[in-house]
N, CA, C and O of each residue as an XYZ file, in Angstrom:
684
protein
N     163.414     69.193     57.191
C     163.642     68.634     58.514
C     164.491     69.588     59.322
O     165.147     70.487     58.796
N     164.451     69.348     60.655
C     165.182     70.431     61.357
C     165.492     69.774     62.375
O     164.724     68.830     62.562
N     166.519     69.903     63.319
C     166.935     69.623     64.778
C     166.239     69.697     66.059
O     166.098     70.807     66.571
N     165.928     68.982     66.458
C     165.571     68.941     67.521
C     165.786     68.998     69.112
O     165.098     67.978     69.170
N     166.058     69.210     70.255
C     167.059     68.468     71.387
C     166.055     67.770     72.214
O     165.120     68.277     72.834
N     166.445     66.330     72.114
C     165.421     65.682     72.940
C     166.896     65.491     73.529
O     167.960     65.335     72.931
N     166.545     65.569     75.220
C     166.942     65.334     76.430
C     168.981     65.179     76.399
O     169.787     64.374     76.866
N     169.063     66.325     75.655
C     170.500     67.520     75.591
C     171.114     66.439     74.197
O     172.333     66.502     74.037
N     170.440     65.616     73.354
C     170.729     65.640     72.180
C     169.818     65.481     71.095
O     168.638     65.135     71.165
N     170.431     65.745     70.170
C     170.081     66.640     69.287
C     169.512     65.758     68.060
O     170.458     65.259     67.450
N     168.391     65.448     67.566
C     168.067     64.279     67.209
C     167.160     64.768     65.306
O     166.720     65.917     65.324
N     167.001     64.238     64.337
C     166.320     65.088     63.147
C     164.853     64.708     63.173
O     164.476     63.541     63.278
N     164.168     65.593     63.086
C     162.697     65.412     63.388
C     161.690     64.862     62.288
O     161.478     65.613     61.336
N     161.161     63.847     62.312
C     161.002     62.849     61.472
C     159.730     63.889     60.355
O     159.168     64.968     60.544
N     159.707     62.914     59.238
C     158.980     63.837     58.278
C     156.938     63.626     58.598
O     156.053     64.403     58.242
N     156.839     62.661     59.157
C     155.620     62.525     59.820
C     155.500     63.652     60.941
O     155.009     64.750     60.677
N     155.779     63.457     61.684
C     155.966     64.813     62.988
C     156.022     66.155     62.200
O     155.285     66.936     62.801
N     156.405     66.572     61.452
C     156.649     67.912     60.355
C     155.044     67.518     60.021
O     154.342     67.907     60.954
N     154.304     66.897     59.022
C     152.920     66.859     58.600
C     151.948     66.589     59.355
O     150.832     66.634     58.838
N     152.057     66.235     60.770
C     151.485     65.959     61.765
C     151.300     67.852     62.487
O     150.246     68.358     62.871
N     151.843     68.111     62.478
C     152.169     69.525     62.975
C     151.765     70.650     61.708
O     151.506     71.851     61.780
N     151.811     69.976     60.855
C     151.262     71.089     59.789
C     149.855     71.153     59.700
O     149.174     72.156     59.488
N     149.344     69.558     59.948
C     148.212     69.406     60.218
C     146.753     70.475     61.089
O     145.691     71.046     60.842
N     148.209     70.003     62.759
C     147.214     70.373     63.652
C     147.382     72.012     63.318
O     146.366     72.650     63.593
N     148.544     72.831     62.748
C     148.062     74.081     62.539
C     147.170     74.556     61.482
O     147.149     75.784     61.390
N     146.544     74.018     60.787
C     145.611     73.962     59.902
C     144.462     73.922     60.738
O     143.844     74.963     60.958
N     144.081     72.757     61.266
C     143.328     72.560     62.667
C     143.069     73.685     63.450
O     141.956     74.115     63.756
N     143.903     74.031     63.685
C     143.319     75.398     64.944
C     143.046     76.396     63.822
O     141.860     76.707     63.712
N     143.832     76.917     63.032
C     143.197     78.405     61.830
C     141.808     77.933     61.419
O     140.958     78.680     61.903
N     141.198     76.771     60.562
C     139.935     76.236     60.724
C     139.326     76.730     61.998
O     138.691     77.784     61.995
N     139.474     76.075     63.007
C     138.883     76.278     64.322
C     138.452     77.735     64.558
O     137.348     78.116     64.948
N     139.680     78.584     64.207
C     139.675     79.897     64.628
C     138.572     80.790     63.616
O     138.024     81.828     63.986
N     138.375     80.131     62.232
C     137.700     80.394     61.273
C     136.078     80.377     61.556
O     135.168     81.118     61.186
N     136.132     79.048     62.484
C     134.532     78.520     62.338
C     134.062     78.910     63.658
O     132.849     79.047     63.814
N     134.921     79.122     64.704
C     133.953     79.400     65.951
C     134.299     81.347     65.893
O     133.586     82.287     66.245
N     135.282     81.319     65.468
C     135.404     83.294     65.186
C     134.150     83.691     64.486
O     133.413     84.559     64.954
N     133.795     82.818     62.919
C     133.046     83.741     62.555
C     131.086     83.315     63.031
O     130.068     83.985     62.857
N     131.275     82.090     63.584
C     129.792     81.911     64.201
C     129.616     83.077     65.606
O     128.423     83.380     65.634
N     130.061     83.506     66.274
C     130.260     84.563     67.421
C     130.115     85.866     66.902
O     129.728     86.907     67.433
N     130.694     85.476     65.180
C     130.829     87.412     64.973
C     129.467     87.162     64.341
O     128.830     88.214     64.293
N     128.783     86.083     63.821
C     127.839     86.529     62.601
C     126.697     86.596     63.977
O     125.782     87.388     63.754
N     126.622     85.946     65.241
C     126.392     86.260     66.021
C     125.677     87.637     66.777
O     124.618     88.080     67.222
N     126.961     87.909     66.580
C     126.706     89.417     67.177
C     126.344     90.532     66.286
O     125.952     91.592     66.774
N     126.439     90.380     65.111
C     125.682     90.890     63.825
C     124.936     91.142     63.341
O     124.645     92.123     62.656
N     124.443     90.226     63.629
C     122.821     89.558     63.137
C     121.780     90.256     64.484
O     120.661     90.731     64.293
N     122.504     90.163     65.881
C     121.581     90.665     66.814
C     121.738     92.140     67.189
O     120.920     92.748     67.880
N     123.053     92.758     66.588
C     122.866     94.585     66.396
C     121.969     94.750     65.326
O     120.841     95.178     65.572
N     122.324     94.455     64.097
C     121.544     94.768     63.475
C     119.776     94.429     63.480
O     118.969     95.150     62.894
N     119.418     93.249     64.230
C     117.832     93.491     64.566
C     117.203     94.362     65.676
O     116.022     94.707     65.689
N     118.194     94.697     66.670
C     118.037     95.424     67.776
C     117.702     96.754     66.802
O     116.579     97.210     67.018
N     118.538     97.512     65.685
C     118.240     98.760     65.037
C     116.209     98.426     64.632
O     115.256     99.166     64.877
N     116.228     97.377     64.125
C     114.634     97.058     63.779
C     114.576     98.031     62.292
O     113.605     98.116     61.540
N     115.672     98.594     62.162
C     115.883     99.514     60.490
C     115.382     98.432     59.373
O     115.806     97.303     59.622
N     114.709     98.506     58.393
C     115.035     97.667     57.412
C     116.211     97.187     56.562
O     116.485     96.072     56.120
N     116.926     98.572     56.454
C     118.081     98.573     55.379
C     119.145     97.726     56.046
O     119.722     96.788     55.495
N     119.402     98.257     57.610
C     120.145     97.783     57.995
C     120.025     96.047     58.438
O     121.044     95.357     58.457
N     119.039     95.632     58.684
C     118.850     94.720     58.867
C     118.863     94.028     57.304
O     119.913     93.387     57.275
N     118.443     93.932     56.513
C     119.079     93.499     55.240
C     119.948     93.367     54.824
O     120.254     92.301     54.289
N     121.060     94.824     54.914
C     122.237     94.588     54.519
C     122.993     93.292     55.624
O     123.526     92.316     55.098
N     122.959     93.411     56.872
C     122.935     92.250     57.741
C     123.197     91.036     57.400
O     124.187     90.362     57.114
N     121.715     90.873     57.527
C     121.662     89.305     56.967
C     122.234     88.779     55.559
O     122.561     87.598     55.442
N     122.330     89.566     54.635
C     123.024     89.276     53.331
C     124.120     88.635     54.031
O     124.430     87.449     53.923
N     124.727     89.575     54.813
C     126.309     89.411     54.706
C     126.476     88.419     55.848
O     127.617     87.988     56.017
N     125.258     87.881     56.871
C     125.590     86.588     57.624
C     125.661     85.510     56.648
O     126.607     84.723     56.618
N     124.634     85.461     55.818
C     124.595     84.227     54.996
C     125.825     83.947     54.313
O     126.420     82.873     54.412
N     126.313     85.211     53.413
C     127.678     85.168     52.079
C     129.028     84.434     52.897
O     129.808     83.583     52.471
N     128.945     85.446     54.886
C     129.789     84.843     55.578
C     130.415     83.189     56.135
O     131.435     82.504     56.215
N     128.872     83.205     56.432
C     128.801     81.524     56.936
C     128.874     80.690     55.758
O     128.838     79.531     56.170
N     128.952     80.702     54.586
C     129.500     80.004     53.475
C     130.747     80.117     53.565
O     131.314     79.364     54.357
N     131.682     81.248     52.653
C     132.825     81.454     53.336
C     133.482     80.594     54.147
O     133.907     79.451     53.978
N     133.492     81.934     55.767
C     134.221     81.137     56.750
C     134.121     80.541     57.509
O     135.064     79.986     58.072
N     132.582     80.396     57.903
C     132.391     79.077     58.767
C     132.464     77.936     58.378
O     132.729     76.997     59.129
N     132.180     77.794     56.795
C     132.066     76.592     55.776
C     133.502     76.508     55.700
O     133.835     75.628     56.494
N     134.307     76.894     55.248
C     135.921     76.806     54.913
C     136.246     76.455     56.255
O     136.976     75.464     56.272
N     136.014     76.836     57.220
C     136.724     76.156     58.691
C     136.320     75.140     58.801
O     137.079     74.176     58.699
N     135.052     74.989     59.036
C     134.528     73.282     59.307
C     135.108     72.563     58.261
O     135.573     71.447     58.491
N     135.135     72.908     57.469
C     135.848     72.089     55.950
C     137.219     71.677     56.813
O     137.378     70.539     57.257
N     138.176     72.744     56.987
C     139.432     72.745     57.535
C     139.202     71.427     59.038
O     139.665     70.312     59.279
N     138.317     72.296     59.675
C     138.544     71.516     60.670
C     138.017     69.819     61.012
O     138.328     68.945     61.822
N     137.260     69.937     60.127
C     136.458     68.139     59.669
C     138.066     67.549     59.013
O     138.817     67.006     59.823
N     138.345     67.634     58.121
C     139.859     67.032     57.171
C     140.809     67.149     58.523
O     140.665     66.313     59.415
N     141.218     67.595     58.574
C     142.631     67.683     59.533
C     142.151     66.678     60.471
O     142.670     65.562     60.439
N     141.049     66.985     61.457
C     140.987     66.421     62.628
C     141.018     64.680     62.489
O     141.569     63.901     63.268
N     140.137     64.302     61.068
C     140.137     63.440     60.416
C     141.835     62.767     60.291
O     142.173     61.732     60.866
N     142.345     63.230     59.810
C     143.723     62.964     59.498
C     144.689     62.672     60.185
O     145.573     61.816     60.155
N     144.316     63.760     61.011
C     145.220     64.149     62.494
C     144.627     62.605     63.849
O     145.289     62.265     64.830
N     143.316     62.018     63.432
C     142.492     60.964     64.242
C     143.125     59.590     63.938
O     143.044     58.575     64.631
N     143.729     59.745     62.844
C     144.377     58.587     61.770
C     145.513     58.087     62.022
O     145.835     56.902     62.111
N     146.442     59.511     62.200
C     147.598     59.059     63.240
C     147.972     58.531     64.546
O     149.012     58.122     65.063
N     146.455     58.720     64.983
C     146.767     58.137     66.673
C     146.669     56.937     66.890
O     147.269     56.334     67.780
N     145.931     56.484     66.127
C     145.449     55.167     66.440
C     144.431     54.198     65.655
O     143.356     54.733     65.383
N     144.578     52.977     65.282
C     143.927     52.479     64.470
C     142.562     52.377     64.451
O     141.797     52.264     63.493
N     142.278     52.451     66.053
C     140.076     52.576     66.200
C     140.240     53.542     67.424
O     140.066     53.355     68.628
N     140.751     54.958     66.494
C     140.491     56.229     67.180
C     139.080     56.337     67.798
O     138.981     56.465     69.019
N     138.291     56.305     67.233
C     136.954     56.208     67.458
C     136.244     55.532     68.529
O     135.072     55.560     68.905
N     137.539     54.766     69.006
C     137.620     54.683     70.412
C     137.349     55.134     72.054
O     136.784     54.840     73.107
N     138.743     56.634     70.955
C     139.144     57.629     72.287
C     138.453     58.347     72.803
O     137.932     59.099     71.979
N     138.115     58.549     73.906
C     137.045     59.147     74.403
C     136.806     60.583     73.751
O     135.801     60.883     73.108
N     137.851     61.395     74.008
C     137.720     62.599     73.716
C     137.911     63.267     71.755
O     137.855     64.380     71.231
N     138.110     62.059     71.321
C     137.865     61.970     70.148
C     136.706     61.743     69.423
O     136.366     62.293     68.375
N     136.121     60.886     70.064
C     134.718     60.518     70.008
C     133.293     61.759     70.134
O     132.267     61.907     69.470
N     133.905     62.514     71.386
C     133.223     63.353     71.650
C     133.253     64.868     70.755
O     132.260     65.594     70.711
N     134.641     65.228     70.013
C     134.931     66.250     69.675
C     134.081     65.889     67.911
O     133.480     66.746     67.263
N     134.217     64.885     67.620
C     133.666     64.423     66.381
C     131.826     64.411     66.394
O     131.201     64.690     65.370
N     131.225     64.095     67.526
C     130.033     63.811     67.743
C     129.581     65.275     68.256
O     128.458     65.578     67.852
N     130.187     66.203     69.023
C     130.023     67.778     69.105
C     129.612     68.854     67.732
O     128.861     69.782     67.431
N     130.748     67.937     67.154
C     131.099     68.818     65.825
C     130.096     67.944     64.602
O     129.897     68.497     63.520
N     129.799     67.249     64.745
C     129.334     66.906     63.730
C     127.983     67.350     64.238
O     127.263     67.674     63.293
N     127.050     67.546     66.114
C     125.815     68.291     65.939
C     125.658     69.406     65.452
O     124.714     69.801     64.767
N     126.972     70.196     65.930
C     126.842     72.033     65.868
C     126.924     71.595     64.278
O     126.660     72.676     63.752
N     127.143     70.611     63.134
C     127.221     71.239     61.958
C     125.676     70.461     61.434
O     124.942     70.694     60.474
N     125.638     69.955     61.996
C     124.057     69.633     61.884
C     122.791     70.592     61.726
O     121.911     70.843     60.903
N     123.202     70.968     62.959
C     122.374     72.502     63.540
C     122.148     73.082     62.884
O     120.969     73.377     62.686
N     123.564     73.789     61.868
C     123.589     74.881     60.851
C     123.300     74.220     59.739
O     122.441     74.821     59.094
N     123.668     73.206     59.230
C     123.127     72.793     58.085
C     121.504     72.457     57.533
O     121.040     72.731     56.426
N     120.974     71.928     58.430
C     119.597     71.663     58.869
C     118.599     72.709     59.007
O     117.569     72.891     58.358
N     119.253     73.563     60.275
C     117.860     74.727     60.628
C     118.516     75.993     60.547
O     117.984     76.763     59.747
N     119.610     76.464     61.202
C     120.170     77.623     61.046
C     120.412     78.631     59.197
O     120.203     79.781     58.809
N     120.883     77.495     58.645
C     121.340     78.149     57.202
C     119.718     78.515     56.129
O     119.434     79.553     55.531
N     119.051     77.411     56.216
C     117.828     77.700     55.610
C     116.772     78.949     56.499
O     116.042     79.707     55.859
N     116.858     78.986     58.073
C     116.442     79.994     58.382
C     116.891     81.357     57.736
O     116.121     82.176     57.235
N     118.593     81.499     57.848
C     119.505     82.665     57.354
C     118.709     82.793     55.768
O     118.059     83.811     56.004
N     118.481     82.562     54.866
C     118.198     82.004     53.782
C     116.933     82.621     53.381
O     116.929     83.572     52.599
N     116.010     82.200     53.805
C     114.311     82.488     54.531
C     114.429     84.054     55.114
O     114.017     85.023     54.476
N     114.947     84.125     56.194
C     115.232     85.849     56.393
C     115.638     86.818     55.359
O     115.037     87.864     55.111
N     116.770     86.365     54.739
C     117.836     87.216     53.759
C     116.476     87.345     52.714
O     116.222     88.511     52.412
N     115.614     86.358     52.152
C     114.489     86.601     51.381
C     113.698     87.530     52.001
O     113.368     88.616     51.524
N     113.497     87.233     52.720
C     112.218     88.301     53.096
C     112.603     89.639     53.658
O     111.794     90.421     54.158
N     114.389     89.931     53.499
C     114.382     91.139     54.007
C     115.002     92.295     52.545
O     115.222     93.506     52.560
N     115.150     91.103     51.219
C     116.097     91.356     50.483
C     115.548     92.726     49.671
O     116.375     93.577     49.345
N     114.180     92.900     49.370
C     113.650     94.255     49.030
C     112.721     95.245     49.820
O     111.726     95.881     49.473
N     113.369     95.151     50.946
C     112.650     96.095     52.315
C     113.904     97.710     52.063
O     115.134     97.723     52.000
N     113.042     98.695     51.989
C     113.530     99.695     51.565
C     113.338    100.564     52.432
O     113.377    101.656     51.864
N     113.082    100.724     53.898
C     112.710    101.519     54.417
C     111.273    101.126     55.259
O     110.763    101.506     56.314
N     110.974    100.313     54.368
C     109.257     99.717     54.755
C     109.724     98.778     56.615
O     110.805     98.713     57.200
N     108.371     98.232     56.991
C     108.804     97.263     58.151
C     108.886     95.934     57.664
O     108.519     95.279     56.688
N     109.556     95.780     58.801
C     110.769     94.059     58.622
C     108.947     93.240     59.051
O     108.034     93.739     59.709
N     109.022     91.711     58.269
C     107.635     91.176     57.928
C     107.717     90.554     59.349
O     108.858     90.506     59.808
N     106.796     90.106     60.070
C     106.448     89.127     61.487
C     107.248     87.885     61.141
O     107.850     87.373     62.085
N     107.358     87.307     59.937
C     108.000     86.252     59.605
C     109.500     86.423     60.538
O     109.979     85.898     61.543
N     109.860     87.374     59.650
C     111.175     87.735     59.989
C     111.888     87.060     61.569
O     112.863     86.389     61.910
N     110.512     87.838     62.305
C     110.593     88.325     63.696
C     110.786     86.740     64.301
O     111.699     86.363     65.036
N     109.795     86.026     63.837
C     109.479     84.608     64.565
C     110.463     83.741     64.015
O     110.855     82.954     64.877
N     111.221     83.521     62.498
C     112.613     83.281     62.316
C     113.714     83.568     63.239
O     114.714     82.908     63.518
N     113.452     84.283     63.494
C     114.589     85.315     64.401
C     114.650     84.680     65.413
O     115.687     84.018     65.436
N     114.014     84.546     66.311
C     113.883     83.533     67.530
C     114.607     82.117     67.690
O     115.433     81.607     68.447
N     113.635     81.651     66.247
C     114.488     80.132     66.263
C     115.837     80.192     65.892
O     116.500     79.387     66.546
N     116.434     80.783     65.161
C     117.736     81.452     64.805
C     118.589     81.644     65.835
O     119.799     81.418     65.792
N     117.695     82.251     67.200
C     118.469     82.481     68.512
C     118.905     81.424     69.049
O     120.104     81.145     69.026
N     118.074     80.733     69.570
C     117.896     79.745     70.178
C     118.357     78.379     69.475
O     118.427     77.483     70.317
N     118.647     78.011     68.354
C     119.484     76.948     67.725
C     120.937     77.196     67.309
O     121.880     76.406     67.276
N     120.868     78.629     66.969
C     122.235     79.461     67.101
C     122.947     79.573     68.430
O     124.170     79.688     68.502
N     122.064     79.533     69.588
C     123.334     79.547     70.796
C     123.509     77.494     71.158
O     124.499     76.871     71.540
N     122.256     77.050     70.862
C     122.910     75.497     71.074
C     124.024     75.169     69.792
O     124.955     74.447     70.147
N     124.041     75.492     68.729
C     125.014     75.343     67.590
C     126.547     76.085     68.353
O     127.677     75.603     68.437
N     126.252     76.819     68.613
C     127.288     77.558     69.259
C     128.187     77.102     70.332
O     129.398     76.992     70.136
N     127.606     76.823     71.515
C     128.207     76.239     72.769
C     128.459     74.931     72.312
O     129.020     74.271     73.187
N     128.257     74.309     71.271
C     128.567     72.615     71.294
C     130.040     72.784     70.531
O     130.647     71.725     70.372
N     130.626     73.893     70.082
C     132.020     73.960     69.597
C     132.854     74.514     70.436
O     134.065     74.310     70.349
N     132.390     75.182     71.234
C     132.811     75.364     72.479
C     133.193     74.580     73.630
O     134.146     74.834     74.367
N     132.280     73.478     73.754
C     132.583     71.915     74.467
C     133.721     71.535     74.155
O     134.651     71.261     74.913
N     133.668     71.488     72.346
C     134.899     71.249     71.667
C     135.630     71.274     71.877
O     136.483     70.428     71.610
N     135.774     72.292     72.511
C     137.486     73.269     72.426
C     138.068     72.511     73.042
O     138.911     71.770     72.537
N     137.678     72.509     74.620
C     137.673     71.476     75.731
C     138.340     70.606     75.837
O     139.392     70.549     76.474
N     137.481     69.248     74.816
C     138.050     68.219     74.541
C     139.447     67.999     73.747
O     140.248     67.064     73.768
N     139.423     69.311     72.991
C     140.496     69.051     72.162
C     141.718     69.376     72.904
O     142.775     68.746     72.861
N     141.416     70.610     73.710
C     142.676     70.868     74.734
C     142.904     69.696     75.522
O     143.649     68.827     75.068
N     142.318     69.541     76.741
C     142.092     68.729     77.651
C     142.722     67.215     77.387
O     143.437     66.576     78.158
N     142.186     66.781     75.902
C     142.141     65.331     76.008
C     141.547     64.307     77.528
O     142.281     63.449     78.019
N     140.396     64.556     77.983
C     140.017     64.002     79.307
C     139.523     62.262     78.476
O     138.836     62.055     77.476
N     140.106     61.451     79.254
C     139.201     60.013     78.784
C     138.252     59.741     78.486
O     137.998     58.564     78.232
């Protein structure tokens, strides 16, 4: 526990408020985990198809997939528990709050997204690029690739909404 000064005295800061706060910084490193590394695997995934190399595009995608287990999985992990926890303290039918409601129903599409179509696409690619040696990347690839884009930037911007709500708190 530590001191506090609420309004020029000096008051001990309760042990809930200490785990409440340990919480929400757990909360944002998650956060920072899961929307950092969806942006980087992002931008990864689309240098390396722009080369149209095989190797490189293989080595690529290996390392989107190994990633988004990892740290997008370990953040959403992080950030599903905490927010959970952190929803618990506010109020008895959080599920209520507007902007609670919304940050939970955001987050639970964007993990939809990836769980559903994004990860088995990643998956499906990483196969079909996993013994390309130089040879060309298969049409499969190519037409994966697309949907990958295009469910990858709606997966994307819906944690981004997120953010929003979580700053903001709007009703």
């Amino acid at each position: 526990m530590r001191a506090v000064c609420a309004r020029g005295r000096y008051r001990i800061r309760a042990p809930m408020e200490l785990s409440y706060l340990t919480l929400k910084t757990i909360h944002i490193l998650g956060s920072i985990l899961f929307v950092g590394n969806i942006v980087v695997t992002a931008l990864w995934k689309a240098m390396a198809d722009r080369t149209k190399a095989a190797d490189i595009i293989a080595f690529a995608q290996r390392l989107v997939t190994i990633t988004d287990f990892a740290f997008t999985g370990i953040g959403a992990a992080l950030v599903l528990v905490t927010g959970l926890l952190m929803a618990g303290t506010y109020d008895a039918s959080w599920w209520k709050v507007g902007w609670i409601a919304w940050g939970l129903g955001l987050f639970t599409a964007s993990g939809t997204i990836w769980a559903v179509v994004l990860i088995p696409i990643q998956v499906k690619q990483s196969k079909l690029t996993k013994n390309l040696s130089g040879g060309e990347v298969p049409k499969d690839y190519w037409r994966l690739g697309r949907l990958w884009l295009i469910w990858g930037m709606i997966a994307t911007i819906l944690p981004l909404i997120n953010i929003y709500f979580m700053v903001f708190k709007p009703t």
